[in-house]
C-alpha positions in Angstrom: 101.0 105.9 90.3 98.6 103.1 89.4 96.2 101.1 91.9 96.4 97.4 91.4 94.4 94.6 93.3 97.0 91.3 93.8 95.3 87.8 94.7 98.7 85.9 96.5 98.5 82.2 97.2 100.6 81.6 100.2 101.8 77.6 100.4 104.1 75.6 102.9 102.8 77.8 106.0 103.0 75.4 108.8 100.6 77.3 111.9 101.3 76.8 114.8 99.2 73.9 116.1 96.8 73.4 112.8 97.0 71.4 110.0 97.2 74.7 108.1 99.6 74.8 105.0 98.5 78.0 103.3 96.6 80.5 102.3 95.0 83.2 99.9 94.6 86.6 100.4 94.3 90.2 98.3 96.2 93.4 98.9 95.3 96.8 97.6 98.6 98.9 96.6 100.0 101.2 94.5 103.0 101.1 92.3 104.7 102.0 89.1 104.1 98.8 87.0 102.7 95.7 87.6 106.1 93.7 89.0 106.7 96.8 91.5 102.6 95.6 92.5 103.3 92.3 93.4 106.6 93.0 95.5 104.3 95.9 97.9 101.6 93.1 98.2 104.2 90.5 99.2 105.6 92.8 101.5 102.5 93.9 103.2 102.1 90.0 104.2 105.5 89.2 104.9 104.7 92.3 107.6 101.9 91.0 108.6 103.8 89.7 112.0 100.2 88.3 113.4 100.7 85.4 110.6 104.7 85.4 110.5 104.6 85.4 114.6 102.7 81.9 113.9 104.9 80.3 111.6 106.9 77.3 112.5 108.5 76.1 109.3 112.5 75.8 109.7 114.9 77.1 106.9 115.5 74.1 105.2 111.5 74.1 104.5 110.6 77.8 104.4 106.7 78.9 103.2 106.7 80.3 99.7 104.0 83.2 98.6 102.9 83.1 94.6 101.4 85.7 92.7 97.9 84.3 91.7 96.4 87.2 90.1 96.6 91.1 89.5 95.0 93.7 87.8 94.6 97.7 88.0 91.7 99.2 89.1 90.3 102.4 89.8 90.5 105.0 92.4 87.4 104.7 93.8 87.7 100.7 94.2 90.8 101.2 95.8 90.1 104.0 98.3 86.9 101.7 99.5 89.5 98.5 99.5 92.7 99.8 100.5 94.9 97.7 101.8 93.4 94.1 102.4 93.3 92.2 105.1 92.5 89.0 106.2 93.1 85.2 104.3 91.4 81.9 103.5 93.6 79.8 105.2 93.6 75.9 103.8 94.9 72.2 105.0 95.5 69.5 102.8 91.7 68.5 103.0 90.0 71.8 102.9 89.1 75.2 102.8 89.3 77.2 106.1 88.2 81.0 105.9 89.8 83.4 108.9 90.1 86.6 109.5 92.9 88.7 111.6 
């Protein structure tokens, strides 16, 4: 199995009493291919229930998460990196940097 960084751009995340609308953030996985990489990173946000716990969009407006970047990488990186945590939350205006 091959170990793959994934840089995911989270937009439309309305938080809870911020102007916050989104996000970016890296995850550390492993997987078959490249497309099976980006689903685990996805889903390791989407679990992340101390962001999803803050969300207040409805389902007529729901947040959307894009793949930004990805590439393999070696053991060793991942080992010291694995999984990722954390995002660089953003309003409209500006950059906000937060960590869980």
């Amino acid at each position: 199995m091959k170990k793959y960084c994934v840089m995911l751009r989270g937009e439309n995340f309305n938080i809870e009493e911020s102007d916050i609308v989104g996000f970016y953030t890296s995850r550390w996985v492993k997987a078959e291919n490249p497309d099976q990489a980006e689903i685990a990173a996805v889903k390791l946000v989407k679990e992340d229930s101390n962001l999803m716990n803050r969300i207040t969009n409805g389902k007529v407006n729901p947040p959307m998460i894009y793949l930004e970047d990805l590439f393999e990488v070696t053991w060793l990186t991942f080992l010291r990196r694995n999984p990722g945590a954390g995002y660089s939350f953003f309003s409209d205006e500006s950059p906000v940097t937060a960590n869980k």
